[in-house]
BATOR-665366 format. One record per residue (C-alpha): residue number from 0; y, x, z. Coordinates in Angstrom, 3 decimals, padded with zeros to 6 digits. Layout:
BEGIN
<pt drendren="NUM" py="Y" px="X" pz="Z"/>
...
***
This chain:
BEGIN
<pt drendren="0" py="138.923" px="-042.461" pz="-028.670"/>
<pt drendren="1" py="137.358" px="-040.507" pz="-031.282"/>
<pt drendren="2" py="133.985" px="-040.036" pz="-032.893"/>
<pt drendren="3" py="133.575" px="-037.341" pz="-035.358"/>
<pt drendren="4" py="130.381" px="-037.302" pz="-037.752"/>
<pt drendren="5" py="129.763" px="-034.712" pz="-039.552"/>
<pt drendren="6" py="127.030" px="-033.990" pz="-042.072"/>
<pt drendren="7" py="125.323" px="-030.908" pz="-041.494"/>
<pt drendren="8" py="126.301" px="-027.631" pz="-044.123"/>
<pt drendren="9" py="124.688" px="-026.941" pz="-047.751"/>
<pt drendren="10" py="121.261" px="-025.886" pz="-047.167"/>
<pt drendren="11" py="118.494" px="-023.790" pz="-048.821"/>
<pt drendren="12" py="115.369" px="-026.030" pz="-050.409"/>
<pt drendren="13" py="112.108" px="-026.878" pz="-049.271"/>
<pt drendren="14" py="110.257" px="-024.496" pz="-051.535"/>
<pt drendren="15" py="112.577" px="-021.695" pz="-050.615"/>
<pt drendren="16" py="112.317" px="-022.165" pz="-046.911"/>
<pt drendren="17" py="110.408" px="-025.257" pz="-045.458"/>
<pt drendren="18" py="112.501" px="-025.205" pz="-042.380"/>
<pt drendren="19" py="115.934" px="-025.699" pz="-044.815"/>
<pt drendren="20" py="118.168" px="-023.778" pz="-042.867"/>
<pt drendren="21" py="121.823" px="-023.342" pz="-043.964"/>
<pt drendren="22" py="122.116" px="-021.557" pz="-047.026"/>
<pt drendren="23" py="125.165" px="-018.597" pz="-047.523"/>
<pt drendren="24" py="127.660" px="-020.873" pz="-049.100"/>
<pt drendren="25" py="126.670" px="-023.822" pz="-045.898"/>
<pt drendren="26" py="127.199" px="-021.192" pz="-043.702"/>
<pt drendren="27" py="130.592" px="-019.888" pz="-044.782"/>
<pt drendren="28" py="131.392" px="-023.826" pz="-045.402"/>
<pt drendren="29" py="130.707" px="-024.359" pz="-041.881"/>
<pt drendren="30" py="132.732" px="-021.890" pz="-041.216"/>
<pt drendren="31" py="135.581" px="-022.768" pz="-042.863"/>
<pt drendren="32" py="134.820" px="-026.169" pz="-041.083"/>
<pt drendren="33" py="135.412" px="-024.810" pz="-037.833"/>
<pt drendren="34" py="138.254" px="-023.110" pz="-038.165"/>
<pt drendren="35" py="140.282" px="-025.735" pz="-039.987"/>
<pt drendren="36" py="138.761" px="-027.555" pz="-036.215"/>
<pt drendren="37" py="140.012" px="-025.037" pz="-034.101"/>
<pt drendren="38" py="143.606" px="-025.510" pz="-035.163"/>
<pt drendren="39" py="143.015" px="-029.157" pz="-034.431"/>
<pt drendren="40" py="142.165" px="-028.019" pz="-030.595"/>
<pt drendren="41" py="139.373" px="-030.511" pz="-030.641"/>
<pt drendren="42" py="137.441" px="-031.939" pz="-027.419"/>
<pt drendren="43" py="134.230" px="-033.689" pz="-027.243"/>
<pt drendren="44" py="132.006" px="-034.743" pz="-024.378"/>
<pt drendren="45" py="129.045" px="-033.410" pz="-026.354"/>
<pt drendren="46" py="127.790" px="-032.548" pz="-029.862"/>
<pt drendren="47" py="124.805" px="-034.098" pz="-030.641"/>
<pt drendren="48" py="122.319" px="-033.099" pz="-033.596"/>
<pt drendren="49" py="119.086" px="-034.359" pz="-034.766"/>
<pt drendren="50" py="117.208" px="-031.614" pz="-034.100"/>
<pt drendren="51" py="116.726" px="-030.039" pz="-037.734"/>
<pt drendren="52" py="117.738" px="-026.338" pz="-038.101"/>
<pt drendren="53" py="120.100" px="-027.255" pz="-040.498"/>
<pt drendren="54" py="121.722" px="-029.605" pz="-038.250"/>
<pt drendren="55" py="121.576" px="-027.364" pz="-035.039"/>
<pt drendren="56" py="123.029" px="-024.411" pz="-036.695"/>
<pt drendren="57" py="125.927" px="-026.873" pz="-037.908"/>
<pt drendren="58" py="126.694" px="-027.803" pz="-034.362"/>
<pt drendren="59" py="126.028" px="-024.653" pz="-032.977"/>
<pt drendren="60" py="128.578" px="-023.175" pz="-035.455"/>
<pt drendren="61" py="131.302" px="-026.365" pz="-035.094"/>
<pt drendren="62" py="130.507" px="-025.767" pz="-030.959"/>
<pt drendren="63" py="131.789" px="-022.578" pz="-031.147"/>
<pt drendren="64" py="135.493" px="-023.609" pz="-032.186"/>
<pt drendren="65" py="136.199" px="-026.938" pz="-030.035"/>
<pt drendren="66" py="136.262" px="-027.653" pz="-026.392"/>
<pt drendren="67" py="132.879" px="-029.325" pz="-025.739"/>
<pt drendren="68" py="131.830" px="-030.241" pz="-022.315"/>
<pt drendren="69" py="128.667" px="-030.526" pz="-022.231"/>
<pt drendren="70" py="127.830" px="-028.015" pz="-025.067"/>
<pt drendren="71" py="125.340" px="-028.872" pz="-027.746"/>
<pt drendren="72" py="122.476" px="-031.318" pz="-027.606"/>
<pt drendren="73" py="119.631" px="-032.296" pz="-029.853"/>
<pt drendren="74" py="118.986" px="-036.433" pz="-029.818"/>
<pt drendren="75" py="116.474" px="-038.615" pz="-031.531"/>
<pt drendren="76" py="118.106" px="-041.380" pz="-033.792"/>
<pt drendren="77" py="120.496" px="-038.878" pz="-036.335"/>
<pt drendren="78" py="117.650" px="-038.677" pz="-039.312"/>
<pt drendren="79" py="117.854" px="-039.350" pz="-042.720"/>
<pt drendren="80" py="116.052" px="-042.525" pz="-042.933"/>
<pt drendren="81" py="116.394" px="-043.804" pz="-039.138"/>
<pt drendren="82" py="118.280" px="-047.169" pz="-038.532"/>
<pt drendren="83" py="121.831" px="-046.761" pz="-037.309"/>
<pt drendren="84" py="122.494" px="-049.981" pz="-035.111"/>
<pt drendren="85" py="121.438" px="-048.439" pz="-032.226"/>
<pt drendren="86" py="123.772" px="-045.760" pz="-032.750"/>
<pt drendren="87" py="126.089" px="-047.836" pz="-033.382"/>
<pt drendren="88" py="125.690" px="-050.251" pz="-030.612"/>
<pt drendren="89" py="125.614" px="-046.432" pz="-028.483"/>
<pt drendren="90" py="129.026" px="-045.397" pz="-029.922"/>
<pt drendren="91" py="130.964" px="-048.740" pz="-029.482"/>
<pt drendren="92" py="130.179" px="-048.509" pz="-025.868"/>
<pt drendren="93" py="131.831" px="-044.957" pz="-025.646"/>
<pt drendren="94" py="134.967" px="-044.001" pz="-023.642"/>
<pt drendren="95" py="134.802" px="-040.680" pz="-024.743"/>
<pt drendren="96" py="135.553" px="-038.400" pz="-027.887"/>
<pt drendren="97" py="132.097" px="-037.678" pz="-029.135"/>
<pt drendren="98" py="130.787" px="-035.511" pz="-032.574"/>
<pt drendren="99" py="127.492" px="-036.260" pz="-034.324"/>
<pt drendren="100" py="125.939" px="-034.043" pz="-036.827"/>
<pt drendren="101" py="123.043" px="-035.767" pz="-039.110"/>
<pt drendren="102" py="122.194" px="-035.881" pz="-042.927"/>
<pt drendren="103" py="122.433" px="-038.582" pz="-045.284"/>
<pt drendren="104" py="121.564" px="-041.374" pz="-045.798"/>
<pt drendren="105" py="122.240" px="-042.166" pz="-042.239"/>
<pt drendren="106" py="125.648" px="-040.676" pz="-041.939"/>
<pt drendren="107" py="127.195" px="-042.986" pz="-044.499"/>
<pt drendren="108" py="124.983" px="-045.761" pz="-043.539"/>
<pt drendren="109" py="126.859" px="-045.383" pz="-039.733"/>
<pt drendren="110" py="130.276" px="-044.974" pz="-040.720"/>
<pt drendren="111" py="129.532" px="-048.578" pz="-042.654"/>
<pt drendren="112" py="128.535" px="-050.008" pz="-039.590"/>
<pt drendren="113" py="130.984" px="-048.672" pz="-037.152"/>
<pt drendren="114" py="133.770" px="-049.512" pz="-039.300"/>
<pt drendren="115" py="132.897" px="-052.649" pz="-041.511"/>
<pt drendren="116" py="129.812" px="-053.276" pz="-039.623"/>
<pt drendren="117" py="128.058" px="-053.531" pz="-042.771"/>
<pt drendren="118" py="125.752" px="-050.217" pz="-043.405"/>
<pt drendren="119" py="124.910" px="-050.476" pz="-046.848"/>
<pt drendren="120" py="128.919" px="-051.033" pz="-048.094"/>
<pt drendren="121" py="129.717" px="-047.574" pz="-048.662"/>
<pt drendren="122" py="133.055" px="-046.499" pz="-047.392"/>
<pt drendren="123" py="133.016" px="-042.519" pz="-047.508"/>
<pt drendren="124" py="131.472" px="-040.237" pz="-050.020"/>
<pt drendren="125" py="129.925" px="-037.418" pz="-047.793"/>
<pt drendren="126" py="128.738" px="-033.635" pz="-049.125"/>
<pt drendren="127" py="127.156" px="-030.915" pz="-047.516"/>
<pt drendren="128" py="129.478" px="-029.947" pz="-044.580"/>
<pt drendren="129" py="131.760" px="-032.694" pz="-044.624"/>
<pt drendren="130" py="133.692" px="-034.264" pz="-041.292"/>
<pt drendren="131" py="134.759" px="-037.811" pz="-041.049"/>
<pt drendren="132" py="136.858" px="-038.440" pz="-037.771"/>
<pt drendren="133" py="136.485" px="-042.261" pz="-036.641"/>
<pt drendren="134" py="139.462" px="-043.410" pz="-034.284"/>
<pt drendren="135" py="139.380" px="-046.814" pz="-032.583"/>
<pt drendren="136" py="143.274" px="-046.591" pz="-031.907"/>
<pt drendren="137" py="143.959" px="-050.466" pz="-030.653"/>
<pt drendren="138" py="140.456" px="-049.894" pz="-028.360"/>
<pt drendren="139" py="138.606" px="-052.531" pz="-030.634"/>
<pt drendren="140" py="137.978" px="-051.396" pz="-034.092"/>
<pt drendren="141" py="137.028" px="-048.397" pz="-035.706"/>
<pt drendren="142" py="139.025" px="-047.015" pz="-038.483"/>
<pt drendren="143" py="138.755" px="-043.827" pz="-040.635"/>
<pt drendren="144" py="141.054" px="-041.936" pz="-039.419"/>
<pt drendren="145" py="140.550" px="-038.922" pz="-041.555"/>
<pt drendren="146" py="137.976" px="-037.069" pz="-043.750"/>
<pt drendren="147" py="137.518" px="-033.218" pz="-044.512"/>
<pt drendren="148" py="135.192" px="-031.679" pz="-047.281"/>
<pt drendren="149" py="134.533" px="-027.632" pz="-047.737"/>
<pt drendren="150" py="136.227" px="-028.078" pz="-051.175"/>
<pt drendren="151" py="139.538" px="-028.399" pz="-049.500"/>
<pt drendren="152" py="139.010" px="-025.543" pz="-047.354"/>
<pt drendren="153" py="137.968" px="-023.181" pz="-049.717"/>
<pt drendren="154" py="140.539" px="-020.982" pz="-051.555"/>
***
Protein backbone atom coordinates (compact mmCIF):
# COMPACT_ATOMS: atom_id res chain seq x y z
CA UNK A 1 0.00 0.00 0.00
CA UNK A 2 0.86 3.43 -0.76
CA UNK A 3 0.27 6.91 0.58
CA UNK A 4 1.45 9.77 -1.39
CA UNK A 5 1.70 13.38 0.29
CA UNK A 6 2.25 15.97 -1.54
CA UNK A 7 2.69 19.62 -0.66
CA UNK A 8 0.62 21.81 -2.57
CA UNK A 9 2.54 24.06 -5.71
CA UNK A 10 4.49 27.56 -5.26
CA UNK A 11 1.95 30.07 -4.57
CA UNK A 12 1.35 33.85 -4.94
CA UNK A 13 1.49 35.96 -1.36
CA UNK A 14 -0.98 37.21 0.87
CA UNK A 15 -0.66 40.83 -0.14
CA UNK A 16 -0.81 39.90 -3.78
CA UNK A 17 -3.86 37.75 -3.51
CA UNK A 18 -5.36 36.91 0.00
CA UNK A 19 -6.77 33.71 -1.28
CA UNK A 20 -2.85 32.50 -2.33
CA UNK A 21 -3.68 30.67 -5.23
CA UNK A 22 -0.94 28.94 -7.30
CA UNK A 23 1.31 31.27 -8.77
CA UNK A 24 2.66 30.72 -12.79
CA UNK A 25 5.79 28.90 -11.90
CA UNK A 26 3.32 26.47 -9.08
CA UNK A 27 1.21 25.99 -11.79
CA UNK A 28 3.60 24.81 -14.49
CA UNK A 29 5.43 22.90 -11.39
CA UNK A 30 2.31 21.13 -10.85
CA UNK A 31 2.29 20.41 -14.04
CA UNK A 32 5.34 18.99 -14.53
CA UNK A 33 4.26 17.03 -11.32
CA UNK A 34 1.61 15.34 -13.03
CA UNK A 35 3.01 14.29 -15.86
CA UNK A 36 6.17 12.79 -14.42
CA UNK A 37 2.70 10.90 -12.37
CA UNK A 38 1.06 9.91 -15.33
CA UNK A 39 3.95 7.81 -16.58
CA UNK A 40 3.86 6.22 -13.16
CA UNK A 41 0.03 5.11 -14.02
CA UNK A 42 -0.86 5.99 -10.50
CA UNK A 43 -4.19 4.87 -8.55
CA UNK A 44 -5.65 6.25 -5.49
CA UNK A 45 -8.93 5.69 -3.70
CA UNK A 46 -9.19 9.46 -3.29
CA UNK A 47 -7.19 12.72 -3.18
CA UNK A 48 -7.79 14.57 -0.33
CA UNK A 49 -6.93 18.43 0.22
CA UNK A 50 -7.41 20.80 2.97
CA UNK A 51 -9.57 22.91 1.43
CA UNK A 52 -7.22 26.01 0.56
CA UNK A 53 -7.22 27.12 -3.13
CA UNK A 54 -3.80 26.46 -3.30
CA UNK A 55 -4.24 23.02 -2.20
CA UNK A 56 -7.45 22.25 -4.32
CA UNK A 57 -5.99 23.47 -7.48
CA UNK A 58 -2.90 21.09 -6.64
CA UNK A 59 -5.18 18.12 -6.46
CA UNK A 60 -7.38 19.15 -8.99
CA UNK A 61 -4.33 19.44 -11.33
CA UNK A 62 -2.46 15.96 -9.89
CA UNK A 63 -6.39 14.40 -10.33
CA UNK A 64 -6.28 15.00 -13.72
CA UNK A 65 -3.22 12.57 -14.53
CA UNK A 66 -3.85 9.40 -12.12
CA UNK A 67 -6.63 6.96 -11.80
CA UNK A 68 -8.58 8.21 -8.75
CA UNK A 69 -11.73 6.58 -7.69
CA UNK A 70 -13.41 8.61 -5.92
CA UNK A 71 -12.11 11.91 -7.50
CA UNK A 72 -11.05 14.80 -5.36
CA UNK A 73 -12.14 15.65 -1.85
CA UNK A 74 -11.60 18.50 0.54
CA UNK A 75 -11.03 17.13 4.46
CA UNK A 76 -10.48 18.92 7.71
CA UNK A 77 -7.14 17.88 9.49
CA UNK A 78 -4.36 18.76 6.34
CA UNK A 79 -3.49 22.53 7.76
CA UNK A 80 -0.45 24.05 8.50
CA UNK A 81 -0.51 24.05 12.15
CA UNK A 82 -3.14 21.09 12.83
CA UNK A 83 -1.87 17.97 14.81
CA UNK A 84 -1.07 14.97 12.64
CA UNK A 85 -1.78 11.86 14.97
CA UNK A 86 -5.04 11.61 13.93
CA UNK A 87 -3.98 11.44 10.50
CA UNK A 88 -1.76 9.30 11.24
CA UNK A 89 -3.69 6.94 13.33
CA UNK A 90 -6.33 7.43 9.88
CA UNK A 91 -3.58 6.33 7.44
CA UNK A 92 -2.15 3.28 9.38
CA UNK A 93 -5.57 1.85 9.30
CA UNK A 94 -5.67 2.11 5.39
CA UNK A 95 -5.86 -0.80 2.89
CA UNK A 96 -5.80 1.38 0.15
CA UNK A 97 -3.35 3.65 -1.97
CA UNK A 98 -4.33 7.08 -0.84
CA UNK A 99 -2.72 10.91 -1.84
CA UNK A 100 -2.87 13.88 0.53
CA UNK A 101 -2.16 17.35 -0.47
CA UNK A 102 -1.44 19.93 2.60
CA UNK A 103 1.25 22.66 3.39
CA UNK A 104 3.91 22.67 5.80
CA UNK A 105 4.50 22.36 8.69
CA UNK A 106 2.13 19.51 8.80
CA UNK A 107 3.36 17.61 5.83
CA UNK A 108 6.80 17.00 7.28
CA UNK A 109 5.47 16.79 10.70
CA UNK A 110 3.27 13.47 9.19
CA UNK A 111 5.80 11.83 7.25
CA UNK A 112 7.80 11.90 10.90
CA UNK A 113 5.09 10.21 12.40
CA UNK A 114 4.11 7.69 9.88
CA UNK A 115 7.53 6.62 9.42
CA UNK A 116 9.58 7.14 12.74
CA UNK A 117 6.54 7.93 14.64
CA UNK A 118 8.23 10.84 15.94
CA UNK A 119 6.78 14.25 14.21
CA UNK A 120 9.19 16.69 15.09
CA UNK A 121 12.47 14.38 13.73
CA UNK A 122 12.58 15.65 10.37
CA UNK A 123 13.07 13.07 7.73
CA UNK A 124 12.24 14.88 4.28
CA UNK A 125 12.95 18.39 3.22
CA UNK A 126 9.68 19.41 1.35
CA UNK A 127 9.28 22.64 -1.28
CA UNK A 128 6.50 23.99 -3.01
CA UNK A 129 5.13 21.11 -5.19
CA UNK A 130 7.00 18.36 -3.89
CA UNK A 131 5.66 14.43 -3.70
CA UNK A 132 6.83 12.01 -1.14
CA UNK A 133 5.42 8.40 -1.84
CA UNK A 134 5.16 6.35 1.59
CA UNK A 135 5.08 2.43 0.98
CA UNK A 136 4.42 0.04 3.86
CA UNK A 137 5.89 -2.96 1.74
CA UNK A 138 6.11 -5.83 4.69
CA UNK A 139 2.25 -4.46 5.72
CA UNK A 140 3.72 -3.02 9.08
CA UNK A 141 5.94 -0.11 8.65
CA UNK A 142 6.08 2.78 6.61
CA UNK A 143 9.09 3.58 4.64
CA UNK A 144 9.98 6.39 2.15
CA UNK A 145 9.79 4.91 -0.70
CA UNK A 146 10.58 7.79 -2.93
CA UNK A 147 10.58 11.64 -3.14
CA UNK A 148 10.09 14.07 -6.23
CA UNK A 149 10.76 17.94 -6.24
CA UNK A 150 9.87 20.41 -9.42
CA UNK A 151 13.67 21.01 -9.60
CA UNK A 152 14.14 17.61 -11.04
CA UNK A 153 11.46 17.98 -13.44
CA UNK A 154 12.30 21.09 -14.82
CA UNK A 155 14.67 21.31 -17.85
Amino acid sequence: MKIYLVQHGDSLDKDIDPERPLSDQGQKDIQLLSNFLSLLKIEVSCVYHSGKLRAQQTAESLSDHIFSKNGVESRAGLDPLDDVIPLAKEINQLKQNMMFVGHLPFMNKLVSQLVAEEEHRILVSFKPGSLVCLDKADGINWCIAWMICPELLRE
